[in-house]
TIBABA-414482 format. One record per residue (C-alpha): y, x, z. Coordinates in Angstrom, 2 decimals, always signed. Example, Ala and Ser with C-alpha at 12.3 -4.5 7.8 and 13.67 -1.06 7.14 Angstrom:
-4.50|+12.30|+7.80
-1.06|+13.67|+7.14
//
This chain:
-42.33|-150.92|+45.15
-45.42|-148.17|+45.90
-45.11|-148.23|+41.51
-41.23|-147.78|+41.36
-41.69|-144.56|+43.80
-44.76|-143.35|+41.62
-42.80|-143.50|+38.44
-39.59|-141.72|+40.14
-41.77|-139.01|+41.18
-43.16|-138.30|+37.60
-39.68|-138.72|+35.72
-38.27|-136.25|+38.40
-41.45|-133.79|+37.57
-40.77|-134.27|+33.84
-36.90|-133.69|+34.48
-37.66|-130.64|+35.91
-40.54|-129.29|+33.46
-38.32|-129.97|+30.80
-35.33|-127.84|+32.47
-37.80|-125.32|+32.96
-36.59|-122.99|+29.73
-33.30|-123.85|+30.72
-33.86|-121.73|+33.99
-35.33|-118.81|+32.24
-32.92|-118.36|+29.59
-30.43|-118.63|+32.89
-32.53|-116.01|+34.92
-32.24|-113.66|+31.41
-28.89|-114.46|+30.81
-28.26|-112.79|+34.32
-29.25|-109.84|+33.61
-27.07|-107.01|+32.60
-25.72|-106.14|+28.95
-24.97|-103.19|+29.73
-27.45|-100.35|+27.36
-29.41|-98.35|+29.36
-30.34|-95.00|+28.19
-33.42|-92.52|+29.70
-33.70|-89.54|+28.79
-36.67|-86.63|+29.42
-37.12|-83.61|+27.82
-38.83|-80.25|+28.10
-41.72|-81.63|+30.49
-44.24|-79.03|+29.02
-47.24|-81.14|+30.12
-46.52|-81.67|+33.55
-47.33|-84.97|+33.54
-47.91|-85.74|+36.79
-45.62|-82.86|+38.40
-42.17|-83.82|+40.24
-41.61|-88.08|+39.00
-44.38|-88.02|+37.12
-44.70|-89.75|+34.01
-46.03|-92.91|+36.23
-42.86|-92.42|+38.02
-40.88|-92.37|+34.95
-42.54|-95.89|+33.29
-42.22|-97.39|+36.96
-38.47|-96.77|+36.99
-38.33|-97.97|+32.94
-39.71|-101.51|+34.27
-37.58|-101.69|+37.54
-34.32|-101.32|+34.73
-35.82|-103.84|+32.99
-36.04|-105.99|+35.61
-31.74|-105.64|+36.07
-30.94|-104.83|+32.08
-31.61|-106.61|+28.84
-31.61|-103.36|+27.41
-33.42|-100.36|+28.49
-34.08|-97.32|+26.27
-36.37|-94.43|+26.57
-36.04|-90.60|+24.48
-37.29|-87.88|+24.61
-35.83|-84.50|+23.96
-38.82|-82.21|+22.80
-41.58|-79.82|+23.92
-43.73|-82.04|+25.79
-46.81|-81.46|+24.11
-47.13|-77.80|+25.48
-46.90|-75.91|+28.72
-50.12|-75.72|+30.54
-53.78|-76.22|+30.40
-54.02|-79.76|+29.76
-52.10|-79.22|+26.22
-53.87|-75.63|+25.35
-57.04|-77.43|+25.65
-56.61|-80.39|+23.30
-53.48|-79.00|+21.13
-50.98|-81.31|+22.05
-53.40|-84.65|+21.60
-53.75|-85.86|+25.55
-50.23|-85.98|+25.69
-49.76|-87.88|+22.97
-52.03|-90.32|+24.27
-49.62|-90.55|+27.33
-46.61|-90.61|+25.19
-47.61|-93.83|+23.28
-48.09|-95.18|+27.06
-45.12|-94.38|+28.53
-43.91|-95.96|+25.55
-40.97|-93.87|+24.18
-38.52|-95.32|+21.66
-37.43|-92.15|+20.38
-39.04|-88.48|+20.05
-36.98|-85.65|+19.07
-39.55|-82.14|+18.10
-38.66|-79.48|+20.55
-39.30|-75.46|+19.26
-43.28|-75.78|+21.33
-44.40|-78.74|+19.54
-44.77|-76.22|+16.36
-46.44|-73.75|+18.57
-50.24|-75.74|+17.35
-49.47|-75.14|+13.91
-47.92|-76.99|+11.03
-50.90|-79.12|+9.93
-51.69|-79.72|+14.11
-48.30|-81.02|+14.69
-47.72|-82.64|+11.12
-50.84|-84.23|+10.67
-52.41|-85.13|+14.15
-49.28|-85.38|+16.92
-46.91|-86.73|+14.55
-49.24|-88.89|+13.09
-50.76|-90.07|+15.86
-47.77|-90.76|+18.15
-46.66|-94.35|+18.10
-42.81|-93.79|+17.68
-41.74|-91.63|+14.42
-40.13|-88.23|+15.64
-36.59|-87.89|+14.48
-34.77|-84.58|+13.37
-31.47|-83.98|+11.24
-32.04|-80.80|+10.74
-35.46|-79.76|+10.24
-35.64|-79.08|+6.57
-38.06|-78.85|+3.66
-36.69|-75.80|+1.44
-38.05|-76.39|-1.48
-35.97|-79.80|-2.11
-33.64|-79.32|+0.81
-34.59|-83.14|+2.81
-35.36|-83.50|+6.35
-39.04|-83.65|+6.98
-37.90|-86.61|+9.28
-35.19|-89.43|+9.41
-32.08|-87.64|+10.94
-31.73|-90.99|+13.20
-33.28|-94.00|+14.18
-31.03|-97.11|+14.46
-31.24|-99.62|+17.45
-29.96|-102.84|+17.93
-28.78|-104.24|+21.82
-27.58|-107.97|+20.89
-24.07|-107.63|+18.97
-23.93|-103.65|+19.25
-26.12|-100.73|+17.39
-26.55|-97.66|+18.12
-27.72|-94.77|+16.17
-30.18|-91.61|+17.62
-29.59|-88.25|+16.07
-32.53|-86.26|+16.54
-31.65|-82.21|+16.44
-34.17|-78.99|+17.16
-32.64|-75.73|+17.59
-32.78|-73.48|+15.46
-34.10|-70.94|+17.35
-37.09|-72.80|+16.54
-38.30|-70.26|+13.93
-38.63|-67.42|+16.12
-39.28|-69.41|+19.38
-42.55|-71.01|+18.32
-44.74|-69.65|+15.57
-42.77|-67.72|+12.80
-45.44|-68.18|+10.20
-45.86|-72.05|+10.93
-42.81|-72.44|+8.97
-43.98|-69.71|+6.03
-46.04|-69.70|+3.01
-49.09|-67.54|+2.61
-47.17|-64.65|+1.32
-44.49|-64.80|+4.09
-41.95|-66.57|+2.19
-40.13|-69.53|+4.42
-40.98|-73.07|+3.76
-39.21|-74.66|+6.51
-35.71|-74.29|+8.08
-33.75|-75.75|+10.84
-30.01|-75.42|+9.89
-30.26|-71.51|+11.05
-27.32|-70.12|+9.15
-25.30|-67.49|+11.53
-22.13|-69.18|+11.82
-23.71|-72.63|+12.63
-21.52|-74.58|+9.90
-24.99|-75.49|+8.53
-26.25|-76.96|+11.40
-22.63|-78.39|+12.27
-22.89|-79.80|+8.29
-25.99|-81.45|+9.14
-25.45|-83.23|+12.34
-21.86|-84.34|+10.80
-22.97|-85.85|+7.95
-26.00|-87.46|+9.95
-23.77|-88.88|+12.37
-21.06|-90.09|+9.26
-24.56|-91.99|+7.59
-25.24|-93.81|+10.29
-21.64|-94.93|+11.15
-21.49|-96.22|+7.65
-25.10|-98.00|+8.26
-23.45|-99.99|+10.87
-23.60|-97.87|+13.94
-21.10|-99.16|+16.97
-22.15|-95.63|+19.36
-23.78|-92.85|+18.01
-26.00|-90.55|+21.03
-27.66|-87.12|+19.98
-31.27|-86.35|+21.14
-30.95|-83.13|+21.48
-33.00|-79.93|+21.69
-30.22|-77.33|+21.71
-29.41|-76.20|+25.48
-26.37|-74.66|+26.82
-27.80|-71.13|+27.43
-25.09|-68.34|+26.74
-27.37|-66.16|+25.21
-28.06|-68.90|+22.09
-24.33|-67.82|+20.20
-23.67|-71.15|+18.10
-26.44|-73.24|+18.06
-25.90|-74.45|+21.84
-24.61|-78.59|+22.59
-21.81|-77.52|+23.30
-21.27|-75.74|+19.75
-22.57|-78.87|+17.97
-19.82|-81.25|+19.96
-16.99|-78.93|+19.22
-17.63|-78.61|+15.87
-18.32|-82.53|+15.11
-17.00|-86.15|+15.95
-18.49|-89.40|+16.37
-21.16|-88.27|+18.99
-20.21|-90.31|+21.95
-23.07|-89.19|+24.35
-25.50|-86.47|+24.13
-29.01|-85.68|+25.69
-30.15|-82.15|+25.92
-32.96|-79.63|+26.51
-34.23|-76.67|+25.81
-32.52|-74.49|+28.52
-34.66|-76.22|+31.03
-30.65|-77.11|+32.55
-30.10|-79.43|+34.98
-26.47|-80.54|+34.56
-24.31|-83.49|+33.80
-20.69|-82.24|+32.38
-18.19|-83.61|+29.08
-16.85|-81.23|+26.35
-14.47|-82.20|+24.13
-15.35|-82.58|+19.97
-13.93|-82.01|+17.19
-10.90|-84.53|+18.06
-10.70|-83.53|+21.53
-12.19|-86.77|+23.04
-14.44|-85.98|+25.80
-18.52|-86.52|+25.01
-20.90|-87.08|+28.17
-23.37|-84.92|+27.73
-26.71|-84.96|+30.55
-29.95|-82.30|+30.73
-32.57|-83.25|+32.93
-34.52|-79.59|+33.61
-38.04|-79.14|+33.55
-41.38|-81.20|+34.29
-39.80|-84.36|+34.97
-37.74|-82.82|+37.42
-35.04|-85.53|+37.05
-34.65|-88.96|+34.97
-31.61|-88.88|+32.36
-29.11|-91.47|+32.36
-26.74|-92.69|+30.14
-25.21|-96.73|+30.62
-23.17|-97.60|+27.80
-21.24|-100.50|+29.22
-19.92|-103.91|+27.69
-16.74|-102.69|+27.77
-17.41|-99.23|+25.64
-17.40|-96.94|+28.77
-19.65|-94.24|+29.21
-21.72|-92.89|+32.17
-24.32|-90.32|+32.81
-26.07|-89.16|+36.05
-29.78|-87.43|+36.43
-31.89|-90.12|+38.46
-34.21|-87.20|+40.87
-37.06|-87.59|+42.37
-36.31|-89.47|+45.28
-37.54|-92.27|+43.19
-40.97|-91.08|+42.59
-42.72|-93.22|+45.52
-43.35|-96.26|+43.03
-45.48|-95.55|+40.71
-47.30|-97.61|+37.42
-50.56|-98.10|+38.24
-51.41|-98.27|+34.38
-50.40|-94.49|+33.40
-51.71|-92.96|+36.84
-55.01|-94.14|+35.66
-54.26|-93.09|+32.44
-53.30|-89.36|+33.63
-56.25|-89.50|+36.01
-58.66|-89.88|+33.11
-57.73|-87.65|+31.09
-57.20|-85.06|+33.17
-60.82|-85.44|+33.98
-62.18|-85.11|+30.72
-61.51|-80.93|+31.23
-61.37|-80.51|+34.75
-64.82|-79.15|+35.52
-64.04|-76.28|+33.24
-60.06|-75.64|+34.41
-61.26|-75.94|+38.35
-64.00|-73.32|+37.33
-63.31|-69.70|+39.41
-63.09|-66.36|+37.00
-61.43|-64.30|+39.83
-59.42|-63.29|+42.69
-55.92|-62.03|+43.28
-54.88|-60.76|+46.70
-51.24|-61.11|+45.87
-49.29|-63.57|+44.52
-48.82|-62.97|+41.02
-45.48|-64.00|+39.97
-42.80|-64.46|+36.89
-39.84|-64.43|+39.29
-37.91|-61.96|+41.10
-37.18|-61.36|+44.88
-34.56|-64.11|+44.93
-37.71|-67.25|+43.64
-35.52|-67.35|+40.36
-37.25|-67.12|+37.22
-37.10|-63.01|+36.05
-39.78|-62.64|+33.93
-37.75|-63.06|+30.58
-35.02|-60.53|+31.92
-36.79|-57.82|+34.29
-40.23|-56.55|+35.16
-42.69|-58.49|+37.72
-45.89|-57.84|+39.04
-47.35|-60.45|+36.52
-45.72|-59.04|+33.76
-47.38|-55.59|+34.72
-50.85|-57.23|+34.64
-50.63|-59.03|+31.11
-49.31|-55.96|+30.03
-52.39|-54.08|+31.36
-54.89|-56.11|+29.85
-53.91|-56.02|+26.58
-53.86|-52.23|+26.58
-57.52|-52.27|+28.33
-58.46|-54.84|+25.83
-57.23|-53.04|+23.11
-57.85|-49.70|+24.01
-54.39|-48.63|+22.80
-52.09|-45.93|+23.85
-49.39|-48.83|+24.72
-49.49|-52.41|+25.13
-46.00|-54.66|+25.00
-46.22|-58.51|+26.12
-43.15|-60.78|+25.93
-41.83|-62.13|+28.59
-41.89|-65.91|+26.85
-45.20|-65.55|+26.92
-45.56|-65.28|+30.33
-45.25|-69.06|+31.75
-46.07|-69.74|+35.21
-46.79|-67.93|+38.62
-50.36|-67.53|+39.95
-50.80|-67.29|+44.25
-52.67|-65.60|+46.28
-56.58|-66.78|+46.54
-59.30|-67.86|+43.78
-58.16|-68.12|+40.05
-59.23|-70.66|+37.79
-59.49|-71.19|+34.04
-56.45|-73.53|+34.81
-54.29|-71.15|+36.27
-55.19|-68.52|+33.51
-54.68|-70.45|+31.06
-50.93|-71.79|+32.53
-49.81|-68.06|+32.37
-50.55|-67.62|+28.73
-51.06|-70.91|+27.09
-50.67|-70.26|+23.53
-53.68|-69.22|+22.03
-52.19|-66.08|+20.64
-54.51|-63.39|+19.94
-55.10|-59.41|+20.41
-53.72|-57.45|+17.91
-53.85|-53.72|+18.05
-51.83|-51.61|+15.46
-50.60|-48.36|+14.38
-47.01|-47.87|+14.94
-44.00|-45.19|+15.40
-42.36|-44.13|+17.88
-39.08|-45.35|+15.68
-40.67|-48.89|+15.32
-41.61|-49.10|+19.16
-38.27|-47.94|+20.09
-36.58|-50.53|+18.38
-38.61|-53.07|+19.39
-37.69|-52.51|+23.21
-34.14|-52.26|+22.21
-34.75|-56.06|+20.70
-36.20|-57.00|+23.89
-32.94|-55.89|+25.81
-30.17|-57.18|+24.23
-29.55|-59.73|+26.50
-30.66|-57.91|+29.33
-27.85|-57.78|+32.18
-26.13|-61.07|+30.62
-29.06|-63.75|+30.75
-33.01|-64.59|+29.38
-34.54|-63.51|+26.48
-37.99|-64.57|+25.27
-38.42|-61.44|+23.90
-37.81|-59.27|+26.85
-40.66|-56.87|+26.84
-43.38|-56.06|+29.90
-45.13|-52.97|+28.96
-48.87|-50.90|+29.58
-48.75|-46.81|+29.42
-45.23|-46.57|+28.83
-41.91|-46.28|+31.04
-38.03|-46.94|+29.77
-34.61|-47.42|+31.23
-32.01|-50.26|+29.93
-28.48|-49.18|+30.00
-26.77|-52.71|+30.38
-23.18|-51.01|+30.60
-23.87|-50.08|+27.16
-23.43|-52.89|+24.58
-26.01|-54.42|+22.30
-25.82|-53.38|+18.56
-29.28|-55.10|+17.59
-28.40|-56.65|+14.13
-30.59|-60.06|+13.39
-30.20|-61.86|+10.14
-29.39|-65.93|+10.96
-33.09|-66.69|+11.80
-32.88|-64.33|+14.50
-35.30|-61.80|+13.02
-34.34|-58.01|+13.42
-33.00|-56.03|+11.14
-31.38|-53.03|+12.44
-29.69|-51.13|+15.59
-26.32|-50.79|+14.32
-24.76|-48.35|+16.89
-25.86|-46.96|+20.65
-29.30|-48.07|+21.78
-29.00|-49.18|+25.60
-32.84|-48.39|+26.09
-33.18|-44.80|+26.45
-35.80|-42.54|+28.76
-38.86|-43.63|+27.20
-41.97|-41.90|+28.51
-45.71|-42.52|+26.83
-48.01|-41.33|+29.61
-45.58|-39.01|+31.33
-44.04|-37.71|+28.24
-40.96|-38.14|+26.21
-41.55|-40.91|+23.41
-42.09|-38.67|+19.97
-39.81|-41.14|+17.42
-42.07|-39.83|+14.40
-45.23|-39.62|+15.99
-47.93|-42.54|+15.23
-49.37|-44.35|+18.59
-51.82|-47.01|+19.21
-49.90|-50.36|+19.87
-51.95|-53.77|+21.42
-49.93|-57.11|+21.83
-50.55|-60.49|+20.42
-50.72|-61.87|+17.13
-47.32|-63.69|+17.38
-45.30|-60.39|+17.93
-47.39|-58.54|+15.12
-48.04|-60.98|+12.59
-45.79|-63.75|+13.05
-42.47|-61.99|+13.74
-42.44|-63.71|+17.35
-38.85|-63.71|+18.86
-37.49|-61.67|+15.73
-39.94|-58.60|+15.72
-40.10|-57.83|+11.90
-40.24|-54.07|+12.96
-44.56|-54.22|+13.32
-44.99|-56.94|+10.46
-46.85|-54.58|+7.70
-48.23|-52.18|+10.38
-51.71|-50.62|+9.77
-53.92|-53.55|+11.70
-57.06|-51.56|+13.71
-57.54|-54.66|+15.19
-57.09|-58.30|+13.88
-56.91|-61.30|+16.19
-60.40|-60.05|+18.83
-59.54|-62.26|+21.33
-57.14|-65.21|+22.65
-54.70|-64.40|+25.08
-56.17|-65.99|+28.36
-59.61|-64.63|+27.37
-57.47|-61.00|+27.64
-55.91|-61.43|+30.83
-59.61|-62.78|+32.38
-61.53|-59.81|+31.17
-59.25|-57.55|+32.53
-59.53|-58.71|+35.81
-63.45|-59.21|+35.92
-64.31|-55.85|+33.90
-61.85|-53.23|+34.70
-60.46|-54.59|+38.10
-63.68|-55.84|+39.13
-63.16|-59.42|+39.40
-60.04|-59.15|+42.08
-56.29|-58.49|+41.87
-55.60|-56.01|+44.17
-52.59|-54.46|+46.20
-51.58|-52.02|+43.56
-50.33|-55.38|+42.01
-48.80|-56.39|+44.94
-45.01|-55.28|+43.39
-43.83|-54.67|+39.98
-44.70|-50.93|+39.18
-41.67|-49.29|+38.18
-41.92|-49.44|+34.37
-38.67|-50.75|+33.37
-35.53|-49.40|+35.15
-32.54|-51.62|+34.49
-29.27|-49.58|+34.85
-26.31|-51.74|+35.22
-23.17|-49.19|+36.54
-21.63|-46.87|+34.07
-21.03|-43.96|+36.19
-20.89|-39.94|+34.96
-24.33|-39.84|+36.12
-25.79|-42.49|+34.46
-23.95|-41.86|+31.13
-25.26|-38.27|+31.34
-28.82|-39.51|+31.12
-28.53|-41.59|+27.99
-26.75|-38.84|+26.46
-29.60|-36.57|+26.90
-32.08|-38.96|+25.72
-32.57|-37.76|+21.95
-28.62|-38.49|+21.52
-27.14|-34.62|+21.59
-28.26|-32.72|+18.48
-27.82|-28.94|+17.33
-27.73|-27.56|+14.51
-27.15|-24.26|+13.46
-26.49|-21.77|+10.52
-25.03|-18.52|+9.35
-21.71|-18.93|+7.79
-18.60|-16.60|+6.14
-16.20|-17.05|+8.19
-12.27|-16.74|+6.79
-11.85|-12.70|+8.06
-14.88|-12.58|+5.62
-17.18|-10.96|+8.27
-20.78|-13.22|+9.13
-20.93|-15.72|+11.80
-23.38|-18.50|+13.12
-21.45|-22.06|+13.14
-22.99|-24.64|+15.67
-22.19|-27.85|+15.17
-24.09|-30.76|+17.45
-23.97|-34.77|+17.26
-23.52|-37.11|+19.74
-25.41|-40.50|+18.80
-24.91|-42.08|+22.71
-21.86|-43.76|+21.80
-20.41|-42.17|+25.37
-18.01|-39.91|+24.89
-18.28|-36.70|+26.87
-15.38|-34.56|+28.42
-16.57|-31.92|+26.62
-19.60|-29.51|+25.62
-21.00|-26.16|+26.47
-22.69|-23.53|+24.95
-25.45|-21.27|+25.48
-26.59|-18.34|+23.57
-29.33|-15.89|+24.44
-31.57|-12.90|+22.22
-34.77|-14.65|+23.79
-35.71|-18.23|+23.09
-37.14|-18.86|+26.28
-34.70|-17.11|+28.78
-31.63|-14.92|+28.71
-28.90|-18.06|+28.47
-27.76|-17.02|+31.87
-25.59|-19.42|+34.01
-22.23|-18.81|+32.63
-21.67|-20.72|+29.29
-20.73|-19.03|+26.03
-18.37|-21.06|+25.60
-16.72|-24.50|+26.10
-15.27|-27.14|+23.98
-14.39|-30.72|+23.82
-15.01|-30.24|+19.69
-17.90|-30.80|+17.84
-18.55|-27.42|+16.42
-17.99|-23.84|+17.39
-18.09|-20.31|+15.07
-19.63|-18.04|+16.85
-17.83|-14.46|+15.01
-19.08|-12.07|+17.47
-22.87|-11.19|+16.08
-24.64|-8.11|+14.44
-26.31|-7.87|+11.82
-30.06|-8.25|+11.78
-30.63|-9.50|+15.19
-31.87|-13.46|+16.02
-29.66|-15.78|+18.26
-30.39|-18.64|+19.93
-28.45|-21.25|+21.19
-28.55|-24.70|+23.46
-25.77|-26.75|+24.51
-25.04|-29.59|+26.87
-22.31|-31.95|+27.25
-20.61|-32.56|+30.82
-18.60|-35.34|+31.99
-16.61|-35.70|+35.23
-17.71|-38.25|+37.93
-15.20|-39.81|+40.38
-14.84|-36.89|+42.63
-13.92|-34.50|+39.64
-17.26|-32.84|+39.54
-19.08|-31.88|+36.42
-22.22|-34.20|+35.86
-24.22|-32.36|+32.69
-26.49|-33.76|+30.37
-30.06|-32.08|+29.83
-29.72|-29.02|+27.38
-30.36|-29.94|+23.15
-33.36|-28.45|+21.85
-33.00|-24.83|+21.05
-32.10|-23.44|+17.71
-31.46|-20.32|+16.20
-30.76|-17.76|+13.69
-31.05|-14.39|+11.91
-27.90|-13.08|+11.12
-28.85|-11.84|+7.34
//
């Protein structure tokens, strides 16, 4: 009997052992089908800021616990940002990339910004997941340097990844990363002006991997929605294509999730997570072909993987005794945003932007120093400064540059750095040292850039006017000392072409965070003080187009006079004047002054006035020397005359 029980016991133990499988293929089968989509982009190398990428692989294996199929992508520039990239060029991120363990990479415009051969031949290389772009092209035989998509399967269904970069790309990282030795462009990213090539691309992309099989097609995107970017946004890309059925974005550093309709008018989910893991992106692609998308925040960031907080711990210590060392001390806070905690460093002048500006033109020893406001990345507080924090403002590596340029060249290059000023951001927005300038927003744009974005011409009114070098009015031909950064200078940075053959007095003396550090310890004496404690005035933005404010850009350079003696039709001598508005505002009318003296004489009471552009003036003797000045006048609300300054004075002997 005690035997019977025995053997029950070990046939119900074998029963059981054998259904063992059984039960796990049950506890799998109950998981969902449903494909599960992350998505991060633009973290700049905050890797432990906001969810942190332990937050992030922590929330990948809690969806793995619920889904058969979770994926993770990432939408570009995570290799740069701040200190902990600068320092190793990309390579201790990359070391965290291959342990979060991404399943697709998509280059953003910064992951150029270490070079060609950096990103080419060490991150790419080196990362464990193949980066994906459509769009960024070879020229020489027209192929992308990458697969356009990568193709994943999820039991019966596929889906296909279309990696894009913007193709802002060339002027938003390194201009001559993508050129030859002699300046000629080796690289391109779909940058034609009217976006069809781009459009082109990610079609026939999209159509290739349909044909290969693809049930849902989702773009990895590095495009943003910004309004200032005129047809390379998302939002371009979906209208002008079909078959994308989701879309993940960066670039803008946008936090949204919203639909716009393609090509066909259905309606594409499209999700953009911000900036330094600020938010998870979601997409579920359900059994039954529905879509969804949400940004996970960070309420989720309490669990963390133990595994890549270790990971981030060590290698943040391999270079923290140098970025926790102390160069200096600010008693303000130093900041890129304006009085409202918004970002307003890429659209207005801040205290911060006043110091890097500074620097350069101490370190240069230059008449006028220019810094972009893309260049400019993070805020610094109050108290000690480290390497760290130095090296977060400017972490590029650019260099100090000092050349010769006009006052024509300089000119145009603030007018580049305004365009989008009053409408949104520009990269390119210019902080200055030694010089002052207004920007006219009521006036329109007329920059010209060719379809890389690279300047080529003001075609019309220039918005910027009142420029003052050292207290005096900007001389267009005279030849001043200009310091910036070797990106602006020589490497086109953000479009400026204008300075690209300039006389160089000084080639590449010093990288950028080196600059802003000797400024403070040398000339400031190793503190920030309260003369930094607001911006300083340099840049005036003038947004309302009233009589008063038109009257000043008039007088800025755009009223000419000329003069000369002419026959007139009673066949007796007389001087014609005839002067030039270049403005682009249109006066009520002009009037003119006329005295024997050059310097006095004109008397309060015009000569005459006229709302034409020239004037005979018949009554004049023979022998004697005129001279004349005009000004234009326009009426302000009240009816009052508002006048420009007078035009330089002319004159001349009647013969």
């Amino acid at each position: 009997m005690k035997q019977r029980k025995i053997l029950s016991v070990i046939i119900a133990i074998c029963v059981i052992i054998a259904m063992m499988p059984t039960f796990a293929f049950a506890a799998d089968t109950a998981k969902s089908e449903d494909i599960i989509i992350l998505g991060t982009s633009d973290v700049h190398c905050g890797i432990d800021k906001n969810i942190g990428y332990d937050g992030l692989v922590a929330y990948k294996k809690a969806m793995l616990e619920q889904n058969q199929f979770v994926t993770l992508v990432d939408a570009g520039d995570a290799i740069q940002g701040e200190a902990i990239g600068t320092i190793s060029k990309g390579e201790h991120i990359v070391e965290l990339l291959n342990q979060v363990g991404y399943d697709v990479l998509v280059p953003g415009n910064h992951e150029f910004d270490y070079g060609m051969d950096q990103f080419l031949n060490s991150i790419a290389k080196k990362v464990k997941t193949p980066y994906i772009a459509c769009n960024f092209i070879t020229l020489a035989d027209k192929k992308p340097v990458f697969e356009g998509y990568k193709m994943m399967t999820y039991g019966d269904k596929k889906v296909a990844y279309v990696g894009i970069t913007t193709p802002e790309t060339l002027t938003k990282s390194t201009p001559t990363a993508f050129q030859d030795a002699k300046g000629n462009w080796k690289y391109d990213f779909c940058n034609d002006a009217t976006g069809k090539a781009l459009y082109d691309q990610v079609q026939a992309t999209v159509d290739a991997a349909k044909k290969a099989g693809a049930n849902y097609v989702v773009a990895v995107a590095h495009l943003g929605d910004d309004p200032d970017t005129a047809v390379w946004k998302a939002s371009d890309v979906i209208k002008a294509t079909n078959g994308i059925d989701a879309l993940i974005d960066g670039h803008a550093h946008q936090t949204h999730v919203k639909e716009t309709a393609n090509k066909d008018g259905k309606l594409v989910k499209c999700v953009a997570t911000g900036t330094k893991l600020e938010n998870i992106g979601k997409l579920v692609i359900k059994k039954d072909g529905t879509i969804t998308a949400e940004n996970i925040d960070v309420k989720i960031a309490d669990k963390k993987d133990a595994d890549t907080t270790k990971l981030i711990k060590d290698i943040k210590a391999k270079s923290e005794a140098l970025l926790k060392k102390v160069v200096a001390k600010t008693n303000v806070e130093l900041t890129i945003n304006g009085a409202d905690g918004k970002r307003a460093v890429r659209m207005t002048e801040t205290n911060l932007g006043d110091l890097c500006a500074d620097a350069y033109k101490f370190a240069g020893k230059a008449d006028i120093a220019v810094v972009n406001g893309g260049g400019i990345r993070t805020s610094i507080p109050a108290g000690d400064i480290t390497y760290e924090q130095i090296i977060s403002v400017h972490p590029f590596g650019n260099m100090l540059c000092v050349i010769e340029a006009t006052g024509q060249e300089i000119l145009d290059a603030l007018e580049l750095g305004s365009k989008s000023a009053g409408a949104g951001e520009s990269g390119g927005f210019l902080h200055v040292s030694g010089l002052t300038y207004d920007i006219n927003t009521f006036i329109p744009t007329s920059v010209k850039t060719d379809e890389k974005g690279m300047f080529e011409k003001v075609d019309g009114a220039y918005r910027v006017s009142n420029v003052m070098v050292g207290g005096k009015k900007l001389d267009l031909n005279k030849t001043y000392t200009l310091a910036t950064h070797n990106y602006m200078i020589k490497q086109a940075g953000d479009g400026y072409t204008m300075f690209k053959n300039n006389k160089l007095l000084q080639d590449e003396v010093m990288i950028d965070n080196q600059v802003l550090i000797s400024y403070i310890t040398d000339e400031l004496k190793g503190v920030v003080g309260e003369t930094y404690a607001k911006p300083q005035g340099r840049i005036n933005i003038v947004t309302e187009a009233t009589a008063e404010n038109k009257a000043k850009v008039v007088s800025q350079d755009n009223l000419t006079l000329q003069a000369k003696q002419v026959k007139l039709k009673n066949g007796k001598k007389g001087i014609k004047l005839t002067w030039e508005n270049k403005s682009g505002i249109e006066l009520d009318g002009v009037q003119i002054f006329r005295s024997l003296k050059k310097n006095s004489g004109y008397g309060k009471k015009p000569l005459y006035t006229t709302t034409k552009t020239s004037y005979n003036n018949s009554k004049v003797k023979k022998g004697t020397k005129y001279f004349y000045k005009v000004r234009g006048f326009l009426k302000n609300e009240e009816g009052k005359m508002v006048y420009t300054t007078y035009t330089a004075k002319v004159s001349v002997k009647v013969a």
